[in-house]
MARTORDO-585416 format. One record per residue (C-alpha): residue in one letter; x, y, z; residue number from 1; chain. Coordinates in Angstrom, 3 decimals. Layout:
BEGIN
<node><rest>a</rest><u>X</u><v>Y</v><w>Z</w><nr>NUM</nr><kette>A</kette></node>
...
END
This chain:
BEGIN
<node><rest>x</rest><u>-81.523</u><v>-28.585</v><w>87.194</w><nr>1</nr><kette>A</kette></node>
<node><rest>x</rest><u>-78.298</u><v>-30.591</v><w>87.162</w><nr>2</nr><kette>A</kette></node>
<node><rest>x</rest><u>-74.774</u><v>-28.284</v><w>86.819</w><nr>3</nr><kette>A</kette></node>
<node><rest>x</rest><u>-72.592</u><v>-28.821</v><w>84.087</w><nr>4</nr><kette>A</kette></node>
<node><rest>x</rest><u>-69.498</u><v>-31.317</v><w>84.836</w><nr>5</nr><kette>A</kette></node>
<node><rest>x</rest><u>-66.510</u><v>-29.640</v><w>83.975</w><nr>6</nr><kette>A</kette></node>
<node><rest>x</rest><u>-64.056</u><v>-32.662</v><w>83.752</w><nr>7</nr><kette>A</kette></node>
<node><rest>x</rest><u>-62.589</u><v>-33.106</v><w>80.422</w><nr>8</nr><kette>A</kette></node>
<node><rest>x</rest><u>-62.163</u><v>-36.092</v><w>78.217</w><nr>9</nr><kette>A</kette></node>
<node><rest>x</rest><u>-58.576</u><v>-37.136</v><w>79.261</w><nr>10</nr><kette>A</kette></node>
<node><rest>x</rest><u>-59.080</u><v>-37.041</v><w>82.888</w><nr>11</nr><kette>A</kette></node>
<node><rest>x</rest><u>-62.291</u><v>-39.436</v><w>82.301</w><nr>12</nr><kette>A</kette></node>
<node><rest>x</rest><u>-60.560</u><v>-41.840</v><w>80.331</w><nr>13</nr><kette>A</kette></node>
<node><rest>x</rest><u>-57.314</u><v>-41.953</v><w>81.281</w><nr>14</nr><kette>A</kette></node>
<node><rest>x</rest><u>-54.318</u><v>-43.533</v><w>79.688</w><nr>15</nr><kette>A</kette></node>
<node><rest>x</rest><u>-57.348</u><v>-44.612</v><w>77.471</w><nr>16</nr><kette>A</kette></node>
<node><rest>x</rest><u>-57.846</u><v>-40.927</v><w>75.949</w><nr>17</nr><kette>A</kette></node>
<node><rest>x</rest><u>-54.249</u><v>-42.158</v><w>73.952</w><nr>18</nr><kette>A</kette></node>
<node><rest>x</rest><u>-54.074</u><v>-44.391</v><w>70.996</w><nr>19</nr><kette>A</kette></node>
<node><rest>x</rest><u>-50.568</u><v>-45.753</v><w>70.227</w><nr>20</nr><kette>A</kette></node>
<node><rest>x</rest><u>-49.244</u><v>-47.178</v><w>67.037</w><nr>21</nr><kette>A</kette></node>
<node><rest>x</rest><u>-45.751</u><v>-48.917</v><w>66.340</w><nr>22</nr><kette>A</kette></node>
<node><rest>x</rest><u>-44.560</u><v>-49.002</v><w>62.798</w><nr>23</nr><kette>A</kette></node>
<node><rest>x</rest><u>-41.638</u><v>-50.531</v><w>61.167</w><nr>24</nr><kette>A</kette></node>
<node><rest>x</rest><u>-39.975</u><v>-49.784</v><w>57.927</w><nr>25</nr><kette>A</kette></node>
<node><rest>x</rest><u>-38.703</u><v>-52.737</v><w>56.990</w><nr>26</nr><kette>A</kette></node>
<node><rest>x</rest><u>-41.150</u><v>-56.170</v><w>58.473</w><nr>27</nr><kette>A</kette></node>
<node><rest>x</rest><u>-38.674</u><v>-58.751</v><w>56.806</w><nr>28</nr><kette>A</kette></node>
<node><rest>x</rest><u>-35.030</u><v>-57.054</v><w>57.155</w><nr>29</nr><kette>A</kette></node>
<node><rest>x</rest><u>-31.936</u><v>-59.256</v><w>56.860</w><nr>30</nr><kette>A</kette></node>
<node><rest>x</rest><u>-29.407</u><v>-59.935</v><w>59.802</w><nr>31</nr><kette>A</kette></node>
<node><rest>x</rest><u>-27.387</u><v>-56.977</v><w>59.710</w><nr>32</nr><kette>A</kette></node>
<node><rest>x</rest><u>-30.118</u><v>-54.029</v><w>58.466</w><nr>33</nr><kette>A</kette></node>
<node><rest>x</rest><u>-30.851</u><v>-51.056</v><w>60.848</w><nr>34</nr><kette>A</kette></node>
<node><rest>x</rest><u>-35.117</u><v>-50.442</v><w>60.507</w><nr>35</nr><kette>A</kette></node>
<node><rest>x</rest><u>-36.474</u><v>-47.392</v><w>60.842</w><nr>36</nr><kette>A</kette></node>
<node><rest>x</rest><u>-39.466</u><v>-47.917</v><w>64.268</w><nr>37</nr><kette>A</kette></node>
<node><rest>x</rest><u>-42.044</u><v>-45.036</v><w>64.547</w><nr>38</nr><kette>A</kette></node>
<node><rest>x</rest><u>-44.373</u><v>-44.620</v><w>67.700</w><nr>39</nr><kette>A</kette></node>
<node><rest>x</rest><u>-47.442</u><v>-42.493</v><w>66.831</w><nr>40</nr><kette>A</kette></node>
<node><rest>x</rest><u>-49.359</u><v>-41.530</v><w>69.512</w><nr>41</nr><kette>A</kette></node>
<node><rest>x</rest><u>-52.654</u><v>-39.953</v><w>69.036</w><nr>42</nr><kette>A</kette></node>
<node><rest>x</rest><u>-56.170</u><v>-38.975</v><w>71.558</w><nr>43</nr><kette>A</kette></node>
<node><rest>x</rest><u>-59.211</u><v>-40.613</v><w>70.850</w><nr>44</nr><kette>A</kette></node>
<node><rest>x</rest><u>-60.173</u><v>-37.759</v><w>68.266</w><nr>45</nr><kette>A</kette></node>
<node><rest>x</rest><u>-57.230</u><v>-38.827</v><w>65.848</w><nr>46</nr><kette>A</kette></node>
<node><rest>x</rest><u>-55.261</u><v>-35.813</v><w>66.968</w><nr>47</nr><kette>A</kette></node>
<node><rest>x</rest><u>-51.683</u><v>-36.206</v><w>67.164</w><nr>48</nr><kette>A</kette></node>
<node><rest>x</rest><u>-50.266</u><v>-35.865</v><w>70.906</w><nr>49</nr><kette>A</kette></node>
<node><rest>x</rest><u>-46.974</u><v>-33.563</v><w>71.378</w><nr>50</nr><kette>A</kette></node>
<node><rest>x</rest><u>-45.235</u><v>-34.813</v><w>74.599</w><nr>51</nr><kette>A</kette></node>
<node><rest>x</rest><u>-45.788</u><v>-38.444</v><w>75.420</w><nr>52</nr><kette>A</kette></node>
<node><rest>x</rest><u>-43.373</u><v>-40.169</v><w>77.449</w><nr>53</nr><kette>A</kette></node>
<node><rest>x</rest><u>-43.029</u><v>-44.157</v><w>76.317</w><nr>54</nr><kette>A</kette></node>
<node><rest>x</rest><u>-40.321</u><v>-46.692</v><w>77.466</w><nr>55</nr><kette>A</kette></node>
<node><rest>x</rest><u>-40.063</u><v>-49.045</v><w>74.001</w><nr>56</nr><kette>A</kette></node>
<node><rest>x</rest><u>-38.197</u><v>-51.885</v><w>74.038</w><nr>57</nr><kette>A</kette></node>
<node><rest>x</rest><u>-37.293</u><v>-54.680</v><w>72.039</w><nr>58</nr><kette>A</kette></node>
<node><rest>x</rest><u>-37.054</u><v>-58.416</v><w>72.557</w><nr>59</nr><kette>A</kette></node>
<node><rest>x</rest><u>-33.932</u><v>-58.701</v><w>70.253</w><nr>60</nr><kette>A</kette></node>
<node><rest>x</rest><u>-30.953</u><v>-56.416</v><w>68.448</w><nr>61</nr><kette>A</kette></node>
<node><rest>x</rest><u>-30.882</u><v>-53.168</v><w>70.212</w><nr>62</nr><kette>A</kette></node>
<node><rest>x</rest><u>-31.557</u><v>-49.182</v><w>69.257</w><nr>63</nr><kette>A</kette></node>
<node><rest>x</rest><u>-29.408</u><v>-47.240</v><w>68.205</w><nr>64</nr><kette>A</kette></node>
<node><rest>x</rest><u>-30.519</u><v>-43.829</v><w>66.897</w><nr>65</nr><kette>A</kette></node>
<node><rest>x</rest><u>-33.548</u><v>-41.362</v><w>67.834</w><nr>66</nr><kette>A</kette></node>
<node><rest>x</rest><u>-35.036</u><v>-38.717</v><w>65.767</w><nr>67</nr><kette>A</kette></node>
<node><rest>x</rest><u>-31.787</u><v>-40.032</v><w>63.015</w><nr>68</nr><kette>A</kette></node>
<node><rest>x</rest><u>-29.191</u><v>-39.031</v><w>65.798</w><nr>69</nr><kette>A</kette></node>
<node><rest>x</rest><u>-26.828</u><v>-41.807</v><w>67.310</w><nr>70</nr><kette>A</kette></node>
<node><rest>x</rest><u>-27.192</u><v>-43.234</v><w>70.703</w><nr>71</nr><kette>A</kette></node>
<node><rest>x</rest><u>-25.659</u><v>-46.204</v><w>73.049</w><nr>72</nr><kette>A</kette></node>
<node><rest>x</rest><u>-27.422</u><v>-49.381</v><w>71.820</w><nr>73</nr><kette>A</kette></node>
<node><rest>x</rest><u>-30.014</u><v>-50.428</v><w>74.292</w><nr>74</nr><kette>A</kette></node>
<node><rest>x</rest><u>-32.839</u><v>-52.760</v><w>74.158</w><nr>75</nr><kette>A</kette></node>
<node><rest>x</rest><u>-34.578</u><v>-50.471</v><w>76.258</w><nr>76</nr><kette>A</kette></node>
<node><rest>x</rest><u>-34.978</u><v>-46.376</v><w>75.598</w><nr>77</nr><kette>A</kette></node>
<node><rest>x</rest><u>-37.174</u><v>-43.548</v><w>76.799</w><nr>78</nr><kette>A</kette></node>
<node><rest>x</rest><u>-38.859</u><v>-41.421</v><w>74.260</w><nr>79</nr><kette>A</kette></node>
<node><rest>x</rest><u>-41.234</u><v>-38.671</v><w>74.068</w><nr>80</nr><kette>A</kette></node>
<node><rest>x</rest><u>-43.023</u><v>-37.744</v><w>70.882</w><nr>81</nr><kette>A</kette></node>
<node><rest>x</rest><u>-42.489</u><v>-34.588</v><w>69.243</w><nr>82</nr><kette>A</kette></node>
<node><rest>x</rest><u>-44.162</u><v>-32.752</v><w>66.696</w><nr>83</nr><kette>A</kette></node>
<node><rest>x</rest><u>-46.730</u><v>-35.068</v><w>65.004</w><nr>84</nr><kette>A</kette></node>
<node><rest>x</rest><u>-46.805</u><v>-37.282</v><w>67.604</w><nr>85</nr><kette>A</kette></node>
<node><rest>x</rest><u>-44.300</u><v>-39.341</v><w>66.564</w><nr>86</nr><kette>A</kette></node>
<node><rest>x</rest><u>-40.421</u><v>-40.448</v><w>67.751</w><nr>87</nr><kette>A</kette></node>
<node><rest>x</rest><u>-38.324</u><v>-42.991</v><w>65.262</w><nr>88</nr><kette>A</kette></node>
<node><rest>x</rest><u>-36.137</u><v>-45.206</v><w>66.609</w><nr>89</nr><kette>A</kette></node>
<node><rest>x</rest><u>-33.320</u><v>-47.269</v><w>64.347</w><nr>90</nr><kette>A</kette></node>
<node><rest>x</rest><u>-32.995</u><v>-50.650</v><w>65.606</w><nr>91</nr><kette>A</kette></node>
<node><rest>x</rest><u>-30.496</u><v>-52.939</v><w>64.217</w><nr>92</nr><kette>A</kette></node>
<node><rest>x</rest><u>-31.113</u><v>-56.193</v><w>63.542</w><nr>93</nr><kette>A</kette></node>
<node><rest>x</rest><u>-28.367</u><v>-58.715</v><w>65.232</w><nr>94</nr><kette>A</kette></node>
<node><rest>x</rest><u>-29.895</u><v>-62.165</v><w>65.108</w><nr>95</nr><kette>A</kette></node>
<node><rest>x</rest><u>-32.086</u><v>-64.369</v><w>63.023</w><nr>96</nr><kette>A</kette></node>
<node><rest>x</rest><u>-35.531</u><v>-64.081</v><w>64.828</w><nr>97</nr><kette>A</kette></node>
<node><rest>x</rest><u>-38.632</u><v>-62.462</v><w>65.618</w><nr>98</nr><kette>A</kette></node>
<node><rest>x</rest><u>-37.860</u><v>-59.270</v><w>67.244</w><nr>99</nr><kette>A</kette></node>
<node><rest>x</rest><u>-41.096</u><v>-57.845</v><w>69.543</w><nr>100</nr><kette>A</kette></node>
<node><rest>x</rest><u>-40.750</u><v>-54.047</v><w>70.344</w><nr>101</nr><kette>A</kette></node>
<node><rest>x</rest><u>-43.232</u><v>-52.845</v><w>72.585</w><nr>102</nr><kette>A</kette></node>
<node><rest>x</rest><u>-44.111</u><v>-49.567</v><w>74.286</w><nr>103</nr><kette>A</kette></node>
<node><rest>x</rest><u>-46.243</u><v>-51.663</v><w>76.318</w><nr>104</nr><kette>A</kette></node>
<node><rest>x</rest><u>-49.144</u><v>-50.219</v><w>74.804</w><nr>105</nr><kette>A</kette></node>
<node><rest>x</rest><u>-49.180</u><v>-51.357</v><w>71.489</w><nr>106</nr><kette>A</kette></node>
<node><rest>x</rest><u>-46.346</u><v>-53.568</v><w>69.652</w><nr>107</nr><kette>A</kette></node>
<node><rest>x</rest><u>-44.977</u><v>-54.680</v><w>66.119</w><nr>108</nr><kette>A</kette></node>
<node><rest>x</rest><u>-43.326</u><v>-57.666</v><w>65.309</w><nr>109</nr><kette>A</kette></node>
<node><rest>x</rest><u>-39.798</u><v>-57.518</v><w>62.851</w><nr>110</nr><kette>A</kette></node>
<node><rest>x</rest><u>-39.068</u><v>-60.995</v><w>61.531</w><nr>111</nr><kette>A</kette></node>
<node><rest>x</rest><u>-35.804</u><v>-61.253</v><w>60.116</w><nr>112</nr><kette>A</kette></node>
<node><rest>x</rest><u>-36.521</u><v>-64.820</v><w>59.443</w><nr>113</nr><kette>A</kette></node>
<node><rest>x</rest><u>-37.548</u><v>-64.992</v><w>55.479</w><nr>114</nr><kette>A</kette></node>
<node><rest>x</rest><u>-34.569</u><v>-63.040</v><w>53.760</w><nr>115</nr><kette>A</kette></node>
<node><rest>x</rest><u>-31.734</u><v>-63.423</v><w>56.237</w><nr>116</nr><kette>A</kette></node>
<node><rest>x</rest><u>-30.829</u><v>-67.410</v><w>55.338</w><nr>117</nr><kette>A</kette></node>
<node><rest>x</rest><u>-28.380</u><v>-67.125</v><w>53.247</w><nr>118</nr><kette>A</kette></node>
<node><rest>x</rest><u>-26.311</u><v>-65.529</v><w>56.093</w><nr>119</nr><kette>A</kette></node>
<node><rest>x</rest><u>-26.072</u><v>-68.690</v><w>58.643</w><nr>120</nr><kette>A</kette></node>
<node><rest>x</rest><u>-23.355</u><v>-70.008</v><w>56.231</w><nr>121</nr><kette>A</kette></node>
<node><rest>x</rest><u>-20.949</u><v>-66.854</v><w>57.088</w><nr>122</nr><kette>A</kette></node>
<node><rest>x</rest><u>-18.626</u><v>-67.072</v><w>59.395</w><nr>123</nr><kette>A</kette></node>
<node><rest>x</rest><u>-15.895</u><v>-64.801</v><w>61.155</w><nr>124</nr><kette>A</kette></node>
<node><rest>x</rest><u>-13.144</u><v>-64.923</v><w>63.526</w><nr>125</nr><kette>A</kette></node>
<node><rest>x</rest><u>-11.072</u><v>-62.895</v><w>65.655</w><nr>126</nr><kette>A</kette></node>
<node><rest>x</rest><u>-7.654</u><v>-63.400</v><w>66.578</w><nr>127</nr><kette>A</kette></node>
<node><rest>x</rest><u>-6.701</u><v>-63.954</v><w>70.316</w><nr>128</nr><kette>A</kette></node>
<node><rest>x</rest><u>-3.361</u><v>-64.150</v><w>69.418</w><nr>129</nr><kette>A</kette></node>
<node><rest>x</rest><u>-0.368</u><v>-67.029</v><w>70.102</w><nr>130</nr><kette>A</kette></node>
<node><rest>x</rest><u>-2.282</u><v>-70.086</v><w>68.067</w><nr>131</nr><kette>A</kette></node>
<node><rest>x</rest><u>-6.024</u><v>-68.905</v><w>69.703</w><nr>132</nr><kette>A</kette></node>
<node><rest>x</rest><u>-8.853</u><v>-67.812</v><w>67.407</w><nr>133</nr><kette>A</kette></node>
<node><rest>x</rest><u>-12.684</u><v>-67.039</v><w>67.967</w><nr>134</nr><kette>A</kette></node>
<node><rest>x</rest><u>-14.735</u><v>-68.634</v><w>65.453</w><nr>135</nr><kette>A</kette></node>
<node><rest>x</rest><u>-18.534</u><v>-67.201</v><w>65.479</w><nr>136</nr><kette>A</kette></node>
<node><rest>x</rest><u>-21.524</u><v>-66.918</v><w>63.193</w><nr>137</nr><kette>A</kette></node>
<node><rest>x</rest><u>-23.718</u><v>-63.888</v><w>63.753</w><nr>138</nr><kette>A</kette></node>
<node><rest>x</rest><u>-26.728</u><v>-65.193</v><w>61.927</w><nr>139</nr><kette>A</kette></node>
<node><rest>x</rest><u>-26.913</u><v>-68.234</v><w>63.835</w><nr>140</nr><kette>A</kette></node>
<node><rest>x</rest><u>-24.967</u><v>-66.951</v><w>67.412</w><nr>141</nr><kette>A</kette></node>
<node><rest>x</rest><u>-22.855</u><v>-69.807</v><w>67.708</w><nr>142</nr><kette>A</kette></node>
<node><rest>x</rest><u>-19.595</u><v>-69.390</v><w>68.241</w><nr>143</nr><kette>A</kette></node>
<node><rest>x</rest><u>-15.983</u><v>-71.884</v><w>69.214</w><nr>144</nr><kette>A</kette></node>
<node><rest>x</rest><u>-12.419</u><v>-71.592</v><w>69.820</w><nr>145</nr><kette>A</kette></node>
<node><rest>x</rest><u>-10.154</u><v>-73.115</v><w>67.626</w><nr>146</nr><kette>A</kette></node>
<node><rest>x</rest><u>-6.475</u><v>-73.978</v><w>69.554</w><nr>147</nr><kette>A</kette></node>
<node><rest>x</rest><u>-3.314</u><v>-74.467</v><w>67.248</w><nr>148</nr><kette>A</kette></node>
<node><rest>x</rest><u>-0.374</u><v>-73.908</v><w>69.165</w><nr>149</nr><kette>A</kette></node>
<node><rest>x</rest><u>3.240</u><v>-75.748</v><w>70.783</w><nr>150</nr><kette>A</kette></node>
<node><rest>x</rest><u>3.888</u><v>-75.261</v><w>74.088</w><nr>151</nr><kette>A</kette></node>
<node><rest>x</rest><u>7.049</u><v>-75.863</v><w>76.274</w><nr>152</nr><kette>A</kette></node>
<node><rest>x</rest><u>7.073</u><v>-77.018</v><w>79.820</w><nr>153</nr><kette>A</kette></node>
<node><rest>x</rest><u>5.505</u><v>-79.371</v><w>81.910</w><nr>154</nr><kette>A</kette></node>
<node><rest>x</rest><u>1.813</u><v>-79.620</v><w>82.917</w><nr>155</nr><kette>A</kette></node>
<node><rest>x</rest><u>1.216</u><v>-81.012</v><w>86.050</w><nr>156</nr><kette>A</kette></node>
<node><rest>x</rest><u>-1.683</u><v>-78.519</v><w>87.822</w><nr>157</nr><kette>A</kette></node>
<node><rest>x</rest><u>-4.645</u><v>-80.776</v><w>88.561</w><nr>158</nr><kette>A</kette></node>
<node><rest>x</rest><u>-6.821</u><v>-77.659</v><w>88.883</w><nr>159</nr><kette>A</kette></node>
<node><rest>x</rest><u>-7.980</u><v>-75.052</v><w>85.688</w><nr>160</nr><kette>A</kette></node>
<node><rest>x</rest><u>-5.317</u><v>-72.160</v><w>84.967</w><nr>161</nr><kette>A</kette></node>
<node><rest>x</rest><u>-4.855</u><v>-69.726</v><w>82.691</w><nr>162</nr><kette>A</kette></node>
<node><rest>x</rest><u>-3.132</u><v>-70.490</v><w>79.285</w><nr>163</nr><kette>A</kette></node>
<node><rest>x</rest><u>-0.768</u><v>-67.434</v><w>79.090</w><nr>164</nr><kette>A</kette></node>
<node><rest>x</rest><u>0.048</u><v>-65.269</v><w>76.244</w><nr>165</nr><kette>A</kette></node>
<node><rest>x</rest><u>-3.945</u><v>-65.070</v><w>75.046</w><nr>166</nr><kette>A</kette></node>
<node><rest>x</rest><u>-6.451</u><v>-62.408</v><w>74.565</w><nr>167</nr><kette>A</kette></node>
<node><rest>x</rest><u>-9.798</u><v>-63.200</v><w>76.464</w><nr>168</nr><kette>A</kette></node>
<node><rest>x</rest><u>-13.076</u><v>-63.506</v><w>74.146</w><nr>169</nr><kette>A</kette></node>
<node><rest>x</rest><u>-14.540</u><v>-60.792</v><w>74.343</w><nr>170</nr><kette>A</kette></node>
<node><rest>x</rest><u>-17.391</u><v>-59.887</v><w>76.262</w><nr>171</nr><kette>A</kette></node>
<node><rest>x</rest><u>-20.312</u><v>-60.135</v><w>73.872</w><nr>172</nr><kette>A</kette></node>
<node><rest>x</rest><u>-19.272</u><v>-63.794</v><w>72.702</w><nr>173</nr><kette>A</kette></node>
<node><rest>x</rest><u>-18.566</u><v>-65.200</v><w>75.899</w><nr>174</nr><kette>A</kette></node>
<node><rest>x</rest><u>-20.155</u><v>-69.078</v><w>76.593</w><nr>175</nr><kette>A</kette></node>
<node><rest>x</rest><u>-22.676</u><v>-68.981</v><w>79.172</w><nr>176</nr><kette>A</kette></node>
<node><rest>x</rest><u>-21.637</u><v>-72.171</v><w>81.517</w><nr>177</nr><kette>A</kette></node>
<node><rest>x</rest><u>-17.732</u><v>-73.423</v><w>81.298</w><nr>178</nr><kette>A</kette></node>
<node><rest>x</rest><u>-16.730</u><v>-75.224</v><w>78.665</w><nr>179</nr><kette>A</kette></node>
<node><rest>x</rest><u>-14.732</u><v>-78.294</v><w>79.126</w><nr>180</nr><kette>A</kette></node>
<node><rest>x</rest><u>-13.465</u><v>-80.764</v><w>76.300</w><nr>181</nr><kette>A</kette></node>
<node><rest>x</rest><u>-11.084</u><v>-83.270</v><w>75.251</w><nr>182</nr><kette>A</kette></node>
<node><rest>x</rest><u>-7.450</u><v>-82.953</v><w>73.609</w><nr>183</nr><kette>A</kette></node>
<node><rest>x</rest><u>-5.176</u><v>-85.679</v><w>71.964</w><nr>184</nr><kette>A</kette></node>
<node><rest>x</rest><u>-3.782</u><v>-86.449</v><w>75.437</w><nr>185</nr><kette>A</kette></node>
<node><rest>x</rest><u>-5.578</u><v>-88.520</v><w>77.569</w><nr>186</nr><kette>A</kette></node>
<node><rest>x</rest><u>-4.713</u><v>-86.816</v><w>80.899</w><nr>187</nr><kette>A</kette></node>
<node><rest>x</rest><u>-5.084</u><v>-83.148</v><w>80.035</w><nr>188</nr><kette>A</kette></node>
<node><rest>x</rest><u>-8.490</u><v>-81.328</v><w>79.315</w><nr>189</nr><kette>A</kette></node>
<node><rest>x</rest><u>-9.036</u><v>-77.894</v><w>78.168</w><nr>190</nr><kette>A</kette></node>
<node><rest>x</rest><u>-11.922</u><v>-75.528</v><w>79.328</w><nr>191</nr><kette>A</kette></node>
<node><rest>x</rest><u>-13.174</u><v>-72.099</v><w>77.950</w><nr>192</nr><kette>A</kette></node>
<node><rest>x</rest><u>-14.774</u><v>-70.555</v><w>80.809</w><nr>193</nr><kette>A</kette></node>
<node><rest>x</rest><u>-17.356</u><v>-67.642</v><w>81.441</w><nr>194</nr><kette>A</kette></node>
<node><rest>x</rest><u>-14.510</u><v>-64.757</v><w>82.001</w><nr>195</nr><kette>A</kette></node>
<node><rest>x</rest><u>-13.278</u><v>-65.480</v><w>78.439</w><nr>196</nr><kette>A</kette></node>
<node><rest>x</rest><u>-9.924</u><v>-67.473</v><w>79.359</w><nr>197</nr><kette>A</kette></node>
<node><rest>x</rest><u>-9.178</u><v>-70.697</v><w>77.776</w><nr>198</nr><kette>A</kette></node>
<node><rest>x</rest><u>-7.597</u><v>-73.132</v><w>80.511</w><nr>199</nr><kette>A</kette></node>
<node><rest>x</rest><u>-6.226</u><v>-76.225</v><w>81.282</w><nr>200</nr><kette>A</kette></node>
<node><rest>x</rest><u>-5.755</u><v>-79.118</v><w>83.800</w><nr>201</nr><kette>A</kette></node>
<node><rest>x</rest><u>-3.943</u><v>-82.487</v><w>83.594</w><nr>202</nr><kette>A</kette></node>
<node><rest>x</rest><u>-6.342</u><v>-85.367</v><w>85.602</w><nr>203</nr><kette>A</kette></node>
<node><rest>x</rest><u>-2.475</u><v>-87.059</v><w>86.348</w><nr>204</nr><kette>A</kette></node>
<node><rest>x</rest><u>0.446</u><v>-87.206</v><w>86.166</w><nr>205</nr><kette>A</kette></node>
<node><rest>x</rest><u>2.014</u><v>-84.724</v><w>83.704</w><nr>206</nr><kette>A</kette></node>
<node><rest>x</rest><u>2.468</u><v>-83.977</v><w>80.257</w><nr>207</nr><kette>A</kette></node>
<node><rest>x</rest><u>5.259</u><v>-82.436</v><w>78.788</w><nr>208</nr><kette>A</kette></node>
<node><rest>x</rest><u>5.673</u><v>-79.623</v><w>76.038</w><nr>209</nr><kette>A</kette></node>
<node><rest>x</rest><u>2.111</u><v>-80.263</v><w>74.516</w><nr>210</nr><kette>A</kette></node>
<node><rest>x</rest><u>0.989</u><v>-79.843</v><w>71.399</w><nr>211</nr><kette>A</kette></node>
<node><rest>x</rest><u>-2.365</u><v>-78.156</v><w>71.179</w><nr>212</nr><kette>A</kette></node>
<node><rest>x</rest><u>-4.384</u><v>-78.743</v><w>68.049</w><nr>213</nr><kette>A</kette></node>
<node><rest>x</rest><u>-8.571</u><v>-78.956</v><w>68.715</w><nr>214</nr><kette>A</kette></node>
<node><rest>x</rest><u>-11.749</u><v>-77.712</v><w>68.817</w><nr>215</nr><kette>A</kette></node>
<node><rest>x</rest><u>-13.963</u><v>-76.856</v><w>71.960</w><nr>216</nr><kette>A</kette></node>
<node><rest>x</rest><u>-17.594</u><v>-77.948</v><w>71.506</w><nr>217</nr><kette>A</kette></node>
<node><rest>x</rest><u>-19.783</u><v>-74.851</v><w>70.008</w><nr>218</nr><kette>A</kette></node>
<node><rest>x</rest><u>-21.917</u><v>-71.991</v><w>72.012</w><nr>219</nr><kette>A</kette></node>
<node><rest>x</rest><u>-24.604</u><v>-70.462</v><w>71.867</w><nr>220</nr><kette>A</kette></node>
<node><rest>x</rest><u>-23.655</u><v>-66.234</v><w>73.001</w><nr>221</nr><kette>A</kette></node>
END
């Protein structure tokens, strides 16, 4: 006569006794919205399960509440369910795009695609100060500087400085690679580089008390 195993359920199956669901309160939110993202977990029986640890993360945007209180955005956050079996998470929606969270068990997609066009035509800026402004689009993450300003002196550095009397961009809108591009003057280039700082450089000679009026090519940040 064979004796009774005494093993339960979970230990035989695992990480496979738990059934997780991702929810999302809002599939189709504009560029802007904050969605409400439950986690459900539940065993095999359709019991709700008190205590889960998940790391849920999201491909795009970034959380920025649990359980409806306020935390540091992060595209990456530890939870544990509570009663129920459930945690919420608001993520905000930053960009136009399909945004994957994952628990890495189970995963919902938020598409902010359909109803969030009519924002790539809205732009803002932020002033740098001294004839410097940052020129972006948050739908679309493209961004530019726009230079309007008289200077005094003479130029003659053939290597990138520092244009004084400017704020840097900041961080979050900052160009990826250096940015170099043409002015009215045939000898002196401008370049917006990764730290923020718009710069310049003459490739001879020297030029006297420019005028700076122009453009640098657009971004993607």
């Amino acid at each position: 006569m064979s004796e009774r195993s005494n093993v339960s359920i979970a230990e035989i199956l695992g990480d496979n006794y738990y059934i997780d669901k991702l929810t999302s309160s809002d599939y189709s939110p504009a560029v802007g919205d904050t969605v409400t993202i439950t986690l459900l977990v539940k065993d095999v029986f359709g019991d709700p399960v008190t205590g889960q640890t998940r790391t849920v993360t999201c491909t795009e945007g970034s959380f920025v509440s649990m359980n409806g209180t306020s935390i540091t955005a992060s595209s990456s956050v530890e939870v544990t369910t509570g009663s129920g079996g459930t945690v919420t998470l608001g993520l905000s929606v930053s960009v136009a795009d399909n945004i994957i969270v994952s628990d890495g068990r189970a995963e919902c997609v938020v598409s902010s695609l359909s109803t969030s066009i009519t924002n790539i035509t809205t732009w803002e800026s932020i002033n740098l100060l001294n004839g410097l402004t940052l020129v972006y689009n948050p739908a679309l993450r493209l961004a530019k500087l726009t230079v309007n300003r008289s200077t005094t002196g003479t130029l003659n550095n053939t290597t990138f400085t520092n244009i004084s009397g400017f704020n840097p961009i900041p961080a979050d809108y900052r160009p990826h690679i250096n940015l170099i591009f043409a002015t009215s003057y045939p000898t002196l280039i401008l370049r917006v580089d990764t730290s923020g700082y718009l710069q310049w450089r003459v490739t001879s000679g020297s030029v006297a008390s420019p005028t700076l009026w122009c453009e640098s090519p657009f971004w993607h940040y």
